[in-house]
N, C-alpha and C positions, 0 to 999 in steps of 0.2 A: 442552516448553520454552516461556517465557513473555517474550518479547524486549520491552523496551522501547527508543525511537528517538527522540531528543532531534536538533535541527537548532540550531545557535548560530551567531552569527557578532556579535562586540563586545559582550554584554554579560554579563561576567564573572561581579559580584553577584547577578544574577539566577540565572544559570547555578550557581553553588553551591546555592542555595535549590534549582532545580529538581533537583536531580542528590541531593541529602542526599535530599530528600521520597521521592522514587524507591526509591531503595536502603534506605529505612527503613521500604516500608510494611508493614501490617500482612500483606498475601500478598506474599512475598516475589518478588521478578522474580528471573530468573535470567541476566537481562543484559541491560545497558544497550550500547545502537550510538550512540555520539554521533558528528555530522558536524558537522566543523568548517570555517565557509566562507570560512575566509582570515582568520579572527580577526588581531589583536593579539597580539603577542609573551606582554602579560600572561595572556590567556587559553591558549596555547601553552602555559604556562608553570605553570598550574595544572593543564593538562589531562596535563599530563607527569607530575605527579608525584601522580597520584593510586593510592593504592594498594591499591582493593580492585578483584580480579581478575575482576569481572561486569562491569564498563567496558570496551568497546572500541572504543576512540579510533580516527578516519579522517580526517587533516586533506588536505584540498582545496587546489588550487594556484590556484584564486582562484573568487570569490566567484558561484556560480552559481544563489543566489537560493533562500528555500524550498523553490520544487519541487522544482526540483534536487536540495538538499539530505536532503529526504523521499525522492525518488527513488532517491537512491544508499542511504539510509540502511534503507531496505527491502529494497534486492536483496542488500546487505551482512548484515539480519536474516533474509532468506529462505533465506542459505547456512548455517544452523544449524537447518536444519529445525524450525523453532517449532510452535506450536498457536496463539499469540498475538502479535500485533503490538499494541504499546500507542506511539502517536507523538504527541509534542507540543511546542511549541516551546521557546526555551529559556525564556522569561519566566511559563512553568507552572508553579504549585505544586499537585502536585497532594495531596489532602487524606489524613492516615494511613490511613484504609482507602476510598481511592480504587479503587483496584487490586480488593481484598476486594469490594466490594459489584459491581463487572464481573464477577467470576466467580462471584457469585451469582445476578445475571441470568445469565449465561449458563447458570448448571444451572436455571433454572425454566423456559429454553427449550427446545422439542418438536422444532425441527428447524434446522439449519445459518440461522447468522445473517450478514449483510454486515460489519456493526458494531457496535459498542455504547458509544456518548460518555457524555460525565460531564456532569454538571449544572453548566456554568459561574458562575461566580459573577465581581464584581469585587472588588477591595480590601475593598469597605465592606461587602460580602455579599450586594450587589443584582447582579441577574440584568445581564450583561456584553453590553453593546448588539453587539458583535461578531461573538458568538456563542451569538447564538439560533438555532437548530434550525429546519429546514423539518420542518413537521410533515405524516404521509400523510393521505390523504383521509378514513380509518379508523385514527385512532391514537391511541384509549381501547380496545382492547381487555384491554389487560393494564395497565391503570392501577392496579388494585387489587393489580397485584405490583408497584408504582411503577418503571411501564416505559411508555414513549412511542414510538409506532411515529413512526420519521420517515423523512425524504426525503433529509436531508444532514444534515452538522454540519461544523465543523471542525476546524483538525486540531490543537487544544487539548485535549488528554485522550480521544482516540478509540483504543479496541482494535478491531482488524480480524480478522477471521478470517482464515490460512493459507489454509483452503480456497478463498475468495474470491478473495484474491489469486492461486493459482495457475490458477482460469479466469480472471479478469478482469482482473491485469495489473496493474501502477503508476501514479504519478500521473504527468503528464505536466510533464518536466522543461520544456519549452519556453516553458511558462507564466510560469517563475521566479518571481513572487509574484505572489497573489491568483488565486481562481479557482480553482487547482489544488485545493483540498479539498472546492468545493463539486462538483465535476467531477467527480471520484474517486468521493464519496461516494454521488451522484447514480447512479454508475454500477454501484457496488456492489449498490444498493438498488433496482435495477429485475430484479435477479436474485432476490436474499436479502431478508427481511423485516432491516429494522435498527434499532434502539430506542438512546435516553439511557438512561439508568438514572440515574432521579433522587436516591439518595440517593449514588452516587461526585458526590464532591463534588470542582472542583477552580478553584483559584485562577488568573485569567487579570492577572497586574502589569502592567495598561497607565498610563499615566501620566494617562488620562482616558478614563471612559466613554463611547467614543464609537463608532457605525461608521464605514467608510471614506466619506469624506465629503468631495468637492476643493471645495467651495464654502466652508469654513469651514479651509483645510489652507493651513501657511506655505508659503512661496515655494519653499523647499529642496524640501520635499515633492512637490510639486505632479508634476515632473514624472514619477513611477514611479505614476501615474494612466493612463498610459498602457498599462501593463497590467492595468489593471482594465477598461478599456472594450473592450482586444484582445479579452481573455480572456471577457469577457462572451460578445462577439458570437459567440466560439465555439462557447459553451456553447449560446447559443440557435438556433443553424446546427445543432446535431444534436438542439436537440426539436425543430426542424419550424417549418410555416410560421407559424404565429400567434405561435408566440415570437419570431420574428426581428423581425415585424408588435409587437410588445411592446416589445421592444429597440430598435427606430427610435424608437417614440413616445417613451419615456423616455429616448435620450441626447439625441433631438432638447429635451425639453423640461428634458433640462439644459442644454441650451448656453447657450438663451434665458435661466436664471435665471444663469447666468454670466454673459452680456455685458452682462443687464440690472440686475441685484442683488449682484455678488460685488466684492471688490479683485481685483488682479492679473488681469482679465476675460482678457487678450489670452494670457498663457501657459496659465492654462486652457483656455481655448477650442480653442488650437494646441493642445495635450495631448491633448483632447477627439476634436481630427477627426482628428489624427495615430494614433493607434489605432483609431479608426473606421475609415478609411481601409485602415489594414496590417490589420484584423480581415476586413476581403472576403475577403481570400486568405490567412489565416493558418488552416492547417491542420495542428498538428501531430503526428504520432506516436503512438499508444501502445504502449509496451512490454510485453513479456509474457514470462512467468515459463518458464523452461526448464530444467527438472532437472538437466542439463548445465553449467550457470553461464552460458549464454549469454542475452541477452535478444534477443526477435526485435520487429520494429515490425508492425504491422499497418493 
């Protein structure tokens, strides 16, 4: 069984587009898990009445952020015992033979994979600043089967392997956005070789090409910046010393182009050290897969 895992919360139109692409592609899924993070009545309200029986609607009593929502929405696809976890947000479109060309990389590979993401695109057709690929040290070997060995991606059109997740466990809810996919993916792929597959093509509707970015991000925004810089410090607290010795220099020498170059300097900044700060001692959890239905932390 081949699960897809859609995570939404408020954006409705998009969510139709992604959900149609899904259930139309040209290999068929055999089930969608969507988690719903405290949407809007209107969204309730389409999700209620959709009527083909491969959707399996989980609405949440309030909003506990991507990870979260991947989180749940995995351990909810891992109770149907799959072969394939396909997860990605709701603003994914991903392309008619998205799906088809992942489980053709996967039969041209020789041995258990972590992942395998789709070739991001944005709107226009150019490569989606968000999500570009950590590529491995060695990753042209199987270019000629147009496959990319990488290090991470995210979690915009990524199938996971079953097997993966049942040694290696979920993304880590605590994260709540940002972070959590390069985390997960990171951690898959130090076990399992994990490749793109560049011809699953799939469409990421961001409203601007752009990556995450608080030097050029409005006011509202600004402050759920704070988990990108937690979240970072985490990531770079478990590769070791010269990452963290990486992650000093670079938030240090954002701060500096905030107070010295950006508007709104002073909310950034507090956004800045206030995750810097809680990322010292922010440690959280990851959970792991128990055939029981129970998940255990480690």
């Amino acid at each position: 069984m081949n699960i897809a895992i859609v995570v939404t919360f408020n954006k409705l139109q998009l969510l139709k587009v992604c959900l149609n692409a899904i259930l139309n592609q040209t290999a068929q899924i055999d089930k969608v898990v969507v988690v719903d993070n405290n949407s809007r009545q209107d969204t309730v309200d389409y999700l209620e009445n959709i009527v083909d029986n491969r959707v399996d609607v989980n609405y949440l009593k309030q909003n506990i952020g991507g990870a979260g929502g991947f989180n749940i929405g995995m351990k909810r696809a891992m109770s149907f015992n799959p072969e394939l976890l396909w997860i990605m947000d709701d603003d994914t479109e991903p392309c008619p033979t998205a799906f088809e060309e992942i489980l053709k990389a996967k039969a041209k590979l020789k041995e258990p994979f972590g992942f395998i993401g789709s070739n991001v695109r944005w709107v226009d057709g150019s490569a989606c600043a968000m999500n570009v690929p950590a590529v491995s040290e060695v990753w042209n070997n199987l270019t000629s089967q147009h496959l990319v060995q990488v290090k991470s991606c995210s979690f915009v059109s990524v199938c996971v392997n079953a097997v993966a997740v049942k040694q290696l466990g979920y993304p880590i809810a605590d994260f709540f956005i940002w972070g959590d996919d390069v985390e997960y993916t990171n951690r898959l792929s130090k076990m399992f070789k994990s490749y793109v597959a560049l011809d699953s093509l799939a469409i990421h509707h961001m409203s601007e090409n752009k990556g995450v970015d608080i030097l050029h991000e409005s006011p509202d925004r600004i402050p759920r910046y704070y988990f990108d810089i937690r979240n970072k410090f985490y990531i770079a607290k478990k590769k070791g010393f010269s990452a963290i010795i990486k992650y000093l220099v670079k938030t240090f020498a954002l701060l500096l182009r905030v107070v010295f170059t950006s508007n709104f300097k002073w909310i950034k900044a507090r956004t800045i050290l206030k995750g810097f700060f809680v990322g010292i001692i922010f440690n959280p959890k990851v959970e792991y897969y128990s055939a029981e239905g129970t998940n255990h932390p480690k």
